[in-house]
Backbone as a ProteinNet text record, in pm:
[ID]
protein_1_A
[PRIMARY]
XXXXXXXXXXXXXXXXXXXXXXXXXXXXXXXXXXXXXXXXXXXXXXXXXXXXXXXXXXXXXXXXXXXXXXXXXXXXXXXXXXXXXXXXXXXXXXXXXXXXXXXXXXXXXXXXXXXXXXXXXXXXXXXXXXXXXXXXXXXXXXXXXXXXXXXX
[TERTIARY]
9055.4	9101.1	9205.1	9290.7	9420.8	9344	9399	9385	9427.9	9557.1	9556.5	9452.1	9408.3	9316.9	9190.1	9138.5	9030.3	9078.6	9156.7	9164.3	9170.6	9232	9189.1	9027.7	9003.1	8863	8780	8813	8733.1	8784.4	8901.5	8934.3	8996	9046	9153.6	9306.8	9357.6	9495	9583.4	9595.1	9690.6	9780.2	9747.7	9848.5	10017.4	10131	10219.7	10219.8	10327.1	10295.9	10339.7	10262.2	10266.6	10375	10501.6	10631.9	10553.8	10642	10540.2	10616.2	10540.4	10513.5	10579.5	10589.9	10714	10777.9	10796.6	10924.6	10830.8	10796.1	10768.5	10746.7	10750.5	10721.9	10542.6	10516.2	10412.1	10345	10475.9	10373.6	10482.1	10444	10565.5	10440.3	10554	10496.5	10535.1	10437.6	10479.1	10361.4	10410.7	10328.8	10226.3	10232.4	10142.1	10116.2	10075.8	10021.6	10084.8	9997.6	10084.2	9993.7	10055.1	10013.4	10015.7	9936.4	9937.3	9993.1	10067.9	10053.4	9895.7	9887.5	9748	9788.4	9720.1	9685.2	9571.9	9688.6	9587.5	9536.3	9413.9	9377	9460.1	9573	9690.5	9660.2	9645.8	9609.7	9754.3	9817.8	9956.3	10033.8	10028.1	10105.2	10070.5	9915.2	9877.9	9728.6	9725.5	9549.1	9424.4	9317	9225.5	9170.1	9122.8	9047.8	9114.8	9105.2	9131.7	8981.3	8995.8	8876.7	8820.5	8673.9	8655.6	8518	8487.9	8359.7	8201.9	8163.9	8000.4	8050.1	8177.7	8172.7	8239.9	8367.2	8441.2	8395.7	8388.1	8398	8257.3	8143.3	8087.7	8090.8	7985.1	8007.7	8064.1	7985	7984.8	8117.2	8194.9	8302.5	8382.5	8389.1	8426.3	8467.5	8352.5	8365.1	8474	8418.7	8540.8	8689.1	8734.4	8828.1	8894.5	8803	8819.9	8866.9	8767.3	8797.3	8964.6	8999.8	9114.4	9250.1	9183.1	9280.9	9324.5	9233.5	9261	9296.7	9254.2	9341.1	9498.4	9505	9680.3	9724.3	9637.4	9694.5	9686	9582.9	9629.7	9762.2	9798.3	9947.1	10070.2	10078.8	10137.6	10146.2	10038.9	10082.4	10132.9	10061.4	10136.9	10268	10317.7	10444	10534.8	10492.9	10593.2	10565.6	10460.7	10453.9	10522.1	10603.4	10622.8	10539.7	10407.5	10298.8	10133.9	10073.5	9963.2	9853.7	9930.5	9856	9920.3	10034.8	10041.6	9955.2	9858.9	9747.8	9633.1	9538.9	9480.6	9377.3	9360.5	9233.4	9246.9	9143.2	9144	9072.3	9157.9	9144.3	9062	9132.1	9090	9128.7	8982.4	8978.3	8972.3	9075.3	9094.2	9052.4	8958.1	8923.6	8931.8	8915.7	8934.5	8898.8	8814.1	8725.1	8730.4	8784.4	8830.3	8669.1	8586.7	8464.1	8402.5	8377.1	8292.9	8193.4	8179.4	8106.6	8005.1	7924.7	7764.8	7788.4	7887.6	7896.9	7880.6	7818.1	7801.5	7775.9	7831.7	7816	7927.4	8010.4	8155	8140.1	8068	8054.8	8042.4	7924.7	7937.9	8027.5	8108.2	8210.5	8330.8	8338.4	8415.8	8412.3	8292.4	8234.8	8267.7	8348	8436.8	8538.8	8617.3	8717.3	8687.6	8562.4	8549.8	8466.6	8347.2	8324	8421.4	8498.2	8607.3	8715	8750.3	8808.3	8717.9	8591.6	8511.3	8442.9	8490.2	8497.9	8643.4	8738.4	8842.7	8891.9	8842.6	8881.3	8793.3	8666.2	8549.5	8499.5	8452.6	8467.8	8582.1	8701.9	8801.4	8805.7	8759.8	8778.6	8672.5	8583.1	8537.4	8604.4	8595.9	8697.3	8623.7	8699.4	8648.9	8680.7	8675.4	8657.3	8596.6	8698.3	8625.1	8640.4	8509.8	8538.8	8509.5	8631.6	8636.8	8614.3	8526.9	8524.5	8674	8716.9	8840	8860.9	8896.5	8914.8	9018.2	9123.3	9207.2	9270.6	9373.8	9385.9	9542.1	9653.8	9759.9	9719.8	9810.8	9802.2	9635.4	9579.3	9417.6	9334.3	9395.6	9321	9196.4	9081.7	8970.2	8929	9002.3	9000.9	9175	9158.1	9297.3	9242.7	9287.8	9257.8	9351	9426.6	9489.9	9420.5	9492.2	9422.3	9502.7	9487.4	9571.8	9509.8	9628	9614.4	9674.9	9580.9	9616.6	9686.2	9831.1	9927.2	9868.5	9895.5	9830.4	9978.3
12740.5	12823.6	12744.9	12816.6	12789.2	12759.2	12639	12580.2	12686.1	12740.7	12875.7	12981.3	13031.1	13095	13106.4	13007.1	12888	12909.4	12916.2	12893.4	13027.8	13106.5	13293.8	13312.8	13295.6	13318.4	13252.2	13156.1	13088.8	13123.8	13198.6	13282.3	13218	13055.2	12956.1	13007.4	13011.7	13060.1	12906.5	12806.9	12712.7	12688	12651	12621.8	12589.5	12579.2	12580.5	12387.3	12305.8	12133.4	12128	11999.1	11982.5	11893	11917.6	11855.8	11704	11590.9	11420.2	11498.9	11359.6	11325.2	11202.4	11148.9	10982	11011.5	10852.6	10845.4	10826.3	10957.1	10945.2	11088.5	11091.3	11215.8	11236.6	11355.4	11388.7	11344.4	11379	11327.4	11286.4	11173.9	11166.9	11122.8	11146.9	11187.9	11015	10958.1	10813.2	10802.1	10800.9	10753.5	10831	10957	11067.4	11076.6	11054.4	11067.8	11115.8	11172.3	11241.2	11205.3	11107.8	11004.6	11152.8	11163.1	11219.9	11104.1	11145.9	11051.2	11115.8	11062.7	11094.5	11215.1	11301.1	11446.1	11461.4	11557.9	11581	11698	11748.9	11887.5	11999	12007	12059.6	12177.6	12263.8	12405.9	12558.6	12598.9	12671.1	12540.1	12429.7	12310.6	12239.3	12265.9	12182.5	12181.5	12029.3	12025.6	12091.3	12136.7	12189.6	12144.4	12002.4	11923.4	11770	11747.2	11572.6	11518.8	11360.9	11260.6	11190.4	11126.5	11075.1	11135.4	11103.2	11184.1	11082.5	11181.3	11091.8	11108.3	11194.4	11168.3	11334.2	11343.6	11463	11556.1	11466.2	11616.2	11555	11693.6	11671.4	11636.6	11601.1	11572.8	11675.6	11803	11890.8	11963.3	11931.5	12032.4	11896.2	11791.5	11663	11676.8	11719.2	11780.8	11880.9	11979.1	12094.8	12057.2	11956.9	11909.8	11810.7	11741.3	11690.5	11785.5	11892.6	12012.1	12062.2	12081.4	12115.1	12016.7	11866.4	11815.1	11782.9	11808.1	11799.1	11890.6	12003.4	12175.4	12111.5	12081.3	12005.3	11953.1	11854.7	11688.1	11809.8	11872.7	11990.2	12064.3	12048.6	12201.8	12078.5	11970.7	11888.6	11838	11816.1	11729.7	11887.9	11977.4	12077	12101.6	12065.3	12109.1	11988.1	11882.2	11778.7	11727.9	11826.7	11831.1	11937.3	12045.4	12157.6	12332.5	12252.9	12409.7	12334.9	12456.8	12386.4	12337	12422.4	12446.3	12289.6	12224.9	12077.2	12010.8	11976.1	11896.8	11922.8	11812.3	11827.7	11798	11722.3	11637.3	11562.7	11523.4	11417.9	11277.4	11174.9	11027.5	10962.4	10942.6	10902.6	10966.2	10955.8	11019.1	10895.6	10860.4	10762.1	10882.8	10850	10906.7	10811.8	10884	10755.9	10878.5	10824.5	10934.3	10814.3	10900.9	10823.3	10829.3	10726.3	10746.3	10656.2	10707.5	10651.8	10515.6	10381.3	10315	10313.1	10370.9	10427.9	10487.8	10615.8	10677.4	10597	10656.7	10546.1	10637.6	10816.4	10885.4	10944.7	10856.1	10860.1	10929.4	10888.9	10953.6	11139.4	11159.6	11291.1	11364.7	11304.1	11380.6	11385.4	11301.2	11283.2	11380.5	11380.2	11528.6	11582.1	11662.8	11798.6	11794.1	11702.4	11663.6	11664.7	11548.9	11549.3	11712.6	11749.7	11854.7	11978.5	12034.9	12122.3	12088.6	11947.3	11933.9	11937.7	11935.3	11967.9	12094	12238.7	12339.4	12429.2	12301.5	12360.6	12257.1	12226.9	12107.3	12086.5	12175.2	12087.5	11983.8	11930.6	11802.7	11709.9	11773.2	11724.4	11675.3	11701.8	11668.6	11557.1	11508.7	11412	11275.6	11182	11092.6	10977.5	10850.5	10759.5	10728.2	10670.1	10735.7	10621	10609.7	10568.4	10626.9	10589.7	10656.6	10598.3	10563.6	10446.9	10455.5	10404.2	10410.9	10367.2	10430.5	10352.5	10418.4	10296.7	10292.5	10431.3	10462.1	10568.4	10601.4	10738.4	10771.4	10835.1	10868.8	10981.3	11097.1	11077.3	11242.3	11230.4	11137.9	11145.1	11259.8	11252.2	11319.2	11286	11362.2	11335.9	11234.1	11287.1	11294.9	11260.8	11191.2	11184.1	11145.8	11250.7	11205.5	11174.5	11115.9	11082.1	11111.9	11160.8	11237.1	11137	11119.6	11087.5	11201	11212.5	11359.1	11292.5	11327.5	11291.7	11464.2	11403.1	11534.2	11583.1	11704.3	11778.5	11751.9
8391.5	8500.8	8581.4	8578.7	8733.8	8850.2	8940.3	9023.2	9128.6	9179.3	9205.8	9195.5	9072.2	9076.4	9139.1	9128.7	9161.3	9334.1	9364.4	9551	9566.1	9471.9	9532.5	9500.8	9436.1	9429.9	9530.4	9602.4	9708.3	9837	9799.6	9946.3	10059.1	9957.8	10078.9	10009.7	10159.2	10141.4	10176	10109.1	10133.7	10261	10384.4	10467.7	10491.2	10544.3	10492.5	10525.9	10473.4	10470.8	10601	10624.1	10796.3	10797.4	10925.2	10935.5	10988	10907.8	10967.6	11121.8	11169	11303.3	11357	11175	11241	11077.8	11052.1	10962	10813.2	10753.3	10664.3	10598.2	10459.3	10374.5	10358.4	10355.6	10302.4	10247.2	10104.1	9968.7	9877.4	9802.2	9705.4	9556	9457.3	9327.6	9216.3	9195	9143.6	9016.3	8872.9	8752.3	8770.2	8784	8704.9	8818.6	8914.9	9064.6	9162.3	9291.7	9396	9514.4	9580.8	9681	9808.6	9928.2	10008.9	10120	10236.9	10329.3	10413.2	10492	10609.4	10640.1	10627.4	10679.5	10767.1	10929.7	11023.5	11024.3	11091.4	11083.4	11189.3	11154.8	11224.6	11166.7	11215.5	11183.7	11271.4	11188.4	11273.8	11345.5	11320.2	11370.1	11463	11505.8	11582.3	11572.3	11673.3	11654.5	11701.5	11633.4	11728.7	11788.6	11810.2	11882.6	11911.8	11986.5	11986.2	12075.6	12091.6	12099.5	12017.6	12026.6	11959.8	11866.6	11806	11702.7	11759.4	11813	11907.9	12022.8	12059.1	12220.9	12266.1	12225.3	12280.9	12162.7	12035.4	11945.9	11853.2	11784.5	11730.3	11595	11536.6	11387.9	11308.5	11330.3	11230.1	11253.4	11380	11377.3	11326.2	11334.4	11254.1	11089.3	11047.9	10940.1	10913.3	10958.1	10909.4	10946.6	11066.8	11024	10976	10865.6	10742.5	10620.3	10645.4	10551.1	10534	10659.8	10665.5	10685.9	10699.3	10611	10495.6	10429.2	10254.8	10228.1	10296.5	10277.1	10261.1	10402.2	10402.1	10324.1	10242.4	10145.8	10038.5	10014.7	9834.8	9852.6	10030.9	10020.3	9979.8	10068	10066.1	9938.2	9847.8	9715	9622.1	9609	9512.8	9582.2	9720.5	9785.7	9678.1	9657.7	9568.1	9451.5	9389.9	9237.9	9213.6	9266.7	9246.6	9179.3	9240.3	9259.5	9229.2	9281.2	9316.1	9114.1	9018.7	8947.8	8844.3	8934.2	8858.7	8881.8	8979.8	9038.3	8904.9	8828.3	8775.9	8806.9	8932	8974.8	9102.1	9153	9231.3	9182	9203.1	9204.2	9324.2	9447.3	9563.5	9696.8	9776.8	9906.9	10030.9	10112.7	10200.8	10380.3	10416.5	10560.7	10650.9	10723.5	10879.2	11012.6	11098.6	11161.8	11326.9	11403.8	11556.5	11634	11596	11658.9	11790.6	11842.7	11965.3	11910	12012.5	11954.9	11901.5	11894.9	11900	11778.6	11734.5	11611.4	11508.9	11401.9	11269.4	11133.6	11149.8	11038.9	10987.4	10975.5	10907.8	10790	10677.2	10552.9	10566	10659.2	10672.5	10698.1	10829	10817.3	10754.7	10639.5	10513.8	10385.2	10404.2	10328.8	10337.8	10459.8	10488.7	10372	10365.7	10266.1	10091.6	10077.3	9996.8	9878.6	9979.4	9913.7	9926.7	9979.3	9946.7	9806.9	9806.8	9674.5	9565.3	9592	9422.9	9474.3	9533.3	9506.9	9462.3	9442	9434	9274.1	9285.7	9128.8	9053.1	9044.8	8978.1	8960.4	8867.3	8782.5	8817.5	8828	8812.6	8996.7	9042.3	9202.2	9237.3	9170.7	9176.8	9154.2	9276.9	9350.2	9421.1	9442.3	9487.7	9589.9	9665.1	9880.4	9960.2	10074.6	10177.1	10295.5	10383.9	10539.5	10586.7	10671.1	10788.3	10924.2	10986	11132.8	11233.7	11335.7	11340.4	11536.9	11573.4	11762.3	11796.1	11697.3	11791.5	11644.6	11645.2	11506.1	11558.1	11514.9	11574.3	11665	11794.1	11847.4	11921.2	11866.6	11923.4	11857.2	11710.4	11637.4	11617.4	11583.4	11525.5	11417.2	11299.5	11194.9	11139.9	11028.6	10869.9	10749.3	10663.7	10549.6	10448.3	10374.3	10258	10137.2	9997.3	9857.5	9798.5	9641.7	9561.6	9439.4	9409.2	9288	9187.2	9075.9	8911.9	8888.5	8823.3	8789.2	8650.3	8621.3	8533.6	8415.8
[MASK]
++++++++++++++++++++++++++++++++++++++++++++++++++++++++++++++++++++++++++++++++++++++++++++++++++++++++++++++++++++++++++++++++++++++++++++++++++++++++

């Protein structure tokens, strides 16, 4: 099944790629691969939440915008593979979650990210990952996530 297909049937409509914020591209395409830069949960071009995760913003909405930055890193890498149905997989998931000292459940809200790409890639979206605790993030985002996509 089409990777396309596969996102109509799950009823995500691809966001359009988020313009950077400093001096850099999205995504660029190197030896079969399609590097994401950090994707924020910029939703219509901006953020829904800022702070930190354990303090201004909760986990679970933490999550979902993890979710919707990998939404971004899949529009962004099929935006420079030239369509979404070149993406064959995911390789690696890089998170980073702006948390309060006390916070210490980074992984969970990495999950936002990671389980949306293995409802959208199968098998093939299974990936190796970290989630990093981290003092302050862009914009005072929540949440960034970076993908690396194996090209089809």
């Amino acid at each position: 099944m089409s990777i396309a297909t596969r996102l109509e049937e799950l009823g995500i409509e691809l966001p359009a790629v988020a313009a950077p914020v400093a001096a850099y591209v999205p995504a660029v395409v190197h030896g079969g691969v399609v590097y994401t830069s950090g994707q924020l949960p910029f939703v219509d071009g901006a953020l829904p939440k800022t702070g930190k995760v354990g303090a201004e913003v909760d986990a679970d909405a933490a999550k979902g915008y993890a979710r919707t930055c990998a939404l971004n890193a899949v529009a962004a890498a099929a935006a420079a593979a030239g369509g979404v149905d070149k993406l064959a997989g995911v390789l690696r998931v890089g998170g980073f979650v702006a948390s309060d000292p006390s916070f210490t459940g980074q992984p969970g809200v990495i999950n936002g990210a990671s389980e949306v790409l293995g409802e959208i890639f199968g098998d093939a979206g299974k990936h190796v990952r970290a989630a990093v605790g981290v003092t302050v993030l862009p914009l005072d985002t929540p949440v960034e996530v970076e993908v690396a996509f194996l090209l089809a």
